[in-house]
C-alpha positions as CSV (number, residue, x, y, z in Angstrom):
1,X,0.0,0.0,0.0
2,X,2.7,2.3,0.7
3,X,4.0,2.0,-2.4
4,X,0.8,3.0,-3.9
5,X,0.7,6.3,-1.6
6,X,4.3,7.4,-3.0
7,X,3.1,6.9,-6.7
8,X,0.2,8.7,-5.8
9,X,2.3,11.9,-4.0
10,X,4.1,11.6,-7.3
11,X,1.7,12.1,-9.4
12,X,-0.3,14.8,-7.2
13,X,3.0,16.9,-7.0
14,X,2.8,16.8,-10.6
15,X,-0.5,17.8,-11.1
16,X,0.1,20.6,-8.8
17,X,3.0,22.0,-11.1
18,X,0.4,21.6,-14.0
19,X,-1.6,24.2,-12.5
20,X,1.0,26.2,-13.5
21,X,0.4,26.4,-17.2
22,X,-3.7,26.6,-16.7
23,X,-3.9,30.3,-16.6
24,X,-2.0,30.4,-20.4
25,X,-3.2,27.0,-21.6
26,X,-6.7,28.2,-20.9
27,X,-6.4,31.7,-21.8
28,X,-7.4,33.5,-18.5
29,X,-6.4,36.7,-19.2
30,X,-9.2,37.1,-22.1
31,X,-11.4,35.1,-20.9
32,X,-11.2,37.4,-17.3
33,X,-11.0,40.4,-19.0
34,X,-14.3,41.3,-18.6
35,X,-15.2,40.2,-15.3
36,X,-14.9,42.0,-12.0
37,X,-11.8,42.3,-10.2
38,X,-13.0,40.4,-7.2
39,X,-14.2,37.9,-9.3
40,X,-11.0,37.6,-11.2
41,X,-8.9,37.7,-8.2
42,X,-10.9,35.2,-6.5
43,X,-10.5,33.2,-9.4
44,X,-7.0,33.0,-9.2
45,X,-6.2,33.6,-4.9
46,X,-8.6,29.8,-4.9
47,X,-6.9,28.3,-8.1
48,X,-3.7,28.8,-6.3
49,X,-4.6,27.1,-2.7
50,X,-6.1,24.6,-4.8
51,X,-2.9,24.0,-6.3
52,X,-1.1,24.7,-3.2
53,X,-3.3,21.5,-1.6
54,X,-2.9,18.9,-4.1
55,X,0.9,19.5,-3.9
56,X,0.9,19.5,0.2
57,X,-1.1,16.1,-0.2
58,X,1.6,15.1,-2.7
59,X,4.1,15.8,0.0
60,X,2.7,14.0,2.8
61,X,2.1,10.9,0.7
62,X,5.6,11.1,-0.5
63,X,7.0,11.6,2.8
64,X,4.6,9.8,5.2
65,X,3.4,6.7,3.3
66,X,4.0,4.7,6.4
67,X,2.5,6.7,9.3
68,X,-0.8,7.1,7.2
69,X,-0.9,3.2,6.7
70,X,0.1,2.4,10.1
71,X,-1.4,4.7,12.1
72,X,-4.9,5.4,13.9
73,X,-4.2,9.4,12.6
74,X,-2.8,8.3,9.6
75,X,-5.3,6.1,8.8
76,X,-8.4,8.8,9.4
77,X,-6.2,11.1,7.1
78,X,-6.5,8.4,4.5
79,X,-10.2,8.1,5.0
80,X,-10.8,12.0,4.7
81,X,-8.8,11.9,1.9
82,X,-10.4,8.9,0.3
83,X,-13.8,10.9,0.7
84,X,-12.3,13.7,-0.6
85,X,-10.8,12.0,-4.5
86,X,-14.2,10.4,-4.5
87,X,-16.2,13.7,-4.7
88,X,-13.8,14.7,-6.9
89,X,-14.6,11.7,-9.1
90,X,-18.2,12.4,-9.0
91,X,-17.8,15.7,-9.7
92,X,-16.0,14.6,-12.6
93,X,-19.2,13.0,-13.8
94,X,-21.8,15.7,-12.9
95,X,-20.3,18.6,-12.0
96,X,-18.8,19.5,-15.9
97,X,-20.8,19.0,-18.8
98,X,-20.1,16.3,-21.7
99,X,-20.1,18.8,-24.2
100,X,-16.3,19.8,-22.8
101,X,-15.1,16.3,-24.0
102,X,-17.4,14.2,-26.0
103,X,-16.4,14.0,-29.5
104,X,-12.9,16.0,-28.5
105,X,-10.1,13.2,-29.1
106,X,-7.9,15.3,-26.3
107,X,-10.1,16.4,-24.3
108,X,-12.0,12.3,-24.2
109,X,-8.7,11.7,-23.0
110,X,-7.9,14.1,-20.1
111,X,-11.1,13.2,-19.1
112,X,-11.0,9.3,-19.3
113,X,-7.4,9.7,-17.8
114,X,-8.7,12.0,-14.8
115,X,-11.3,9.7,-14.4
116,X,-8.9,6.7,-13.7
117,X,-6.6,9.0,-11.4
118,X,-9.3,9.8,-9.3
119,X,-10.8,6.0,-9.0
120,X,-7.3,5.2,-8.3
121,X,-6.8,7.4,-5.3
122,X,-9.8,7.1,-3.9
123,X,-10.0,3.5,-4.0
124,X,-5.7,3.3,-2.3
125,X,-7.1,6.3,0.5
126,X,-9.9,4.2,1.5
127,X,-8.3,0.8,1.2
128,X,-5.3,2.4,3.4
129,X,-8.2,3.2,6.1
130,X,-9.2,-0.5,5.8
């Protein structure tokens, strides 16, 4: 299981450093052009600590695979997180609409791929609570 928790705080490190490129990749700065500074800035400020969490959850898997299966704290960390990568799955499925993807060779992808990732985790967080 441990093993599965570091390739998982690989992966979510590199997802965090993807966020990175989603303000050009996406074209932001047009598509915020027009909206309220709050807005915009909010936008950003919660992009960012979203960011900033998927990489801290990177870290502590990559650095603390063993407490969180062999622990009582580590193991209620797992569960939270477990919850957490599961309502992330499900928003996957109903909280974006399949006109962003279906019929889109990338985009079918990135979603099929995501799809996986987030099975994946949240099936390994909740097993590790097991």
């Amino acid at each position: 299981m441990e093993i599965h928790l570091r390739i998982i705080g690989t992966l979510l490190v590199m997802l965090a450093l993807v966020h990175l490129y989603f303000p050009r990749y996406f074209d932001w700065k047009r598509d915020f052009s027009t909206v309220s500074i709050v807005n915009r800035q909010m936008f950003y400020v919660h992009s960012f600590f979203i960011a900033f969490v998927v990489l801290l959850m990177g870290i502590l898997c990559l650095t603390s695979a063993q407490e969180l299966v062999n622990t009582s704290l580590g193991k209620k960390i797992c569960l939270c997180l477990g919850v957490f990568w599961l309502a992330r799955l499900v928003i996957q499925f109903f909280g974006y609409s399949s006109q962003l993807w279906k019929g889109k060779t990338f985009e079918t992808t990135i979603h099929v791929v995501f799809s996986i990732f987030w099975t994946y985790m949240s099936l390994t967080f909740i097993i590790a609570y097991l």
